[in-house]
C-alpha positions in Angstrom: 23.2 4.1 -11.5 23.7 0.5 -10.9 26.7 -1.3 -11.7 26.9 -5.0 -12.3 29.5 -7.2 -10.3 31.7 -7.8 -13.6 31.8 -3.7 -13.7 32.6 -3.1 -10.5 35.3 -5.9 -10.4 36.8 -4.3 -13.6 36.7 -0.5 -11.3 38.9 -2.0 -8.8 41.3 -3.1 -10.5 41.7 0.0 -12.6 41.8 1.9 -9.0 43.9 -0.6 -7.7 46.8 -0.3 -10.8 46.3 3.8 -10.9 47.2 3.3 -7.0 50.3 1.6 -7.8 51.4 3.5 -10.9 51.0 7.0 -8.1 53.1 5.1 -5.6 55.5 4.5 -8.2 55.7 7.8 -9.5 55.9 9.3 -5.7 58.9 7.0 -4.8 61.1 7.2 -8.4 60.6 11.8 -8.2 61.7 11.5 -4.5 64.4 9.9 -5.1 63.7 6.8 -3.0 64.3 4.0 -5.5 66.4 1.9 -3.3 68.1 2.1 -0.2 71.6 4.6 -0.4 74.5 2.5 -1.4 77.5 1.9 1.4 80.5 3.5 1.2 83.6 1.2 -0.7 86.5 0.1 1.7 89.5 2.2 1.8 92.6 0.9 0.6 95.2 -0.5 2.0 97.7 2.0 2.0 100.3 -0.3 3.7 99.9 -2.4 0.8 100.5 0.4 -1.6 104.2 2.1 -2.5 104.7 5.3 -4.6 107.9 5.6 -5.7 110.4 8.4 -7.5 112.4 6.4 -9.2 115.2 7.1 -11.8 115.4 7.1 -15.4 117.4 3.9 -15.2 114.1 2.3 -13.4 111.7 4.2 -15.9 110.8 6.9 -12.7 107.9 7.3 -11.3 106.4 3.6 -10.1 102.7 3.7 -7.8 102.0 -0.5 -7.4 99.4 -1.4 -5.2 100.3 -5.1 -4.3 98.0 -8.1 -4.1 94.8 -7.0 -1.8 95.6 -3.4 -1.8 92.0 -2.3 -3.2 89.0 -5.0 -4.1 89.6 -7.3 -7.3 88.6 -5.1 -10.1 87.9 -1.8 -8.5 88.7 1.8 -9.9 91.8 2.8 -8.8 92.0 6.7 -8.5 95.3 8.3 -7.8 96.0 12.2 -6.7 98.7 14.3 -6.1 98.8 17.3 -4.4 98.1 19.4 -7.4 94.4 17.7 -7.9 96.3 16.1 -11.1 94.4 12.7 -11.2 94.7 8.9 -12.7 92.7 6.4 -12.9 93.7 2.3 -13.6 91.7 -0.8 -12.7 92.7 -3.2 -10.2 93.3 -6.9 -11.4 91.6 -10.0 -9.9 94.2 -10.2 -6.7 93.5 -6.7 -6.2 96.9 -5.1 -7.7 97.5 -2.3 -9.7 101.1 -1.2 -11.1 101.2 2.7 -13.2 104.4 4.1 -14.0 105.5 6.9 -15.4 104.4 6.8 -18.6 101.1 6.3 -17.5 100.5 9.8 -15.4 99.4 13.1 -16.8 102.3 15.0 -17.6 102.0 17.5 -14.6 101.8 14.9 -12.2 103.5 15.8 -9.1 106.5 13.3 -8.5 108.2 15.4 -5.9 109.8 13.3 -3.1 108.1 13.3 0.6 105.1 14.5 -0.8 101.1 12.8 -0.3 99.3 10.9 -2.6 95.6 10.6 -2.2 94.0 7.0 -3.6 90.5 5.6 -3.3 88.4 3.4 -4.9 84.8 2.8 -6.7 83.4 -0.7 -7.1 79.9 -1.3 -8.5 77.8 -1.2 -5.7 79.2 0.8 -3.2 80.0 4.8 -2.7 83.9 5.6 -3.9 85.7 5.1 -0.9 87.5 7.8 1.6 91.2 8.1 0.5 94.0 6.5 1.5 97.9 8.4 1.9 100.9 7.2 0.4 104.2 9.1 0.4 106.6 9.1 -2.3 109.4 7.7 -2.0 113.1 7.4 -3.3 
């Protein structure tokens, strides 16, 4: 069977697309879409303060101040119970919860950890940083 050069130019590129379309399909099923994403920064726990409180001050106070986590990152706070929160950092990188705003079992007890990390688009969440809770 003989083929003319328009029908053989028309073959190739029908080989040449199902090529590309099996590529495709090969990379999106094994998971190799793009390359992994990077892990976010950890906070700056020096920058962070977790503190008791009184009813006078309205208790319970965590503030990260300015550059304690990237501009607009998830902020994920928890205690030593697994109890978590969540806020969102402003555009200097700050973040103020108080009382009011943690889940009623939150742990509040004096001397003991907190664990916070953050997730930006783009990147991993990040390993956590310690606070301590204060007076």
């Amino acid at each position: 069977m003989k083929y003319t050069i328009q029908e053989m130019i028309e073959m190739k590129k029908l080989i040449s697309i199902s090529l590309m379309l099996i590529l495709f399909l090969i990379l999106l099923f094994a998971g190799c879409a793009g390359p992994p994403l990077p892990d976010c920064p950890v906070p700056d726990a020096s920058k962070i303060t977790a503190s008791r409180g009184t009813i006078g001050t309205g208790g319970m106070i965590i503030q990260g101040a300015e550059g304690a986590v990237q501009p607009g990152a998830t902020v994920t706070i928890t205690d030593t119970n697994g109890k978590t929160v969540t806020t969102t950092a402003d555009e200097n990188g700050s973040f103020t919860l108080l009382e009011a705003d943690l889940p009623e079992d939150f742990d509040h007890t004096i001397g003991n950890t907190l664990s916070i990390t953050q997730k930006l688009e783009g990147c991993n969440e990040s390993s956590d940083a310690e606070v301590t809770i204060i007076p």
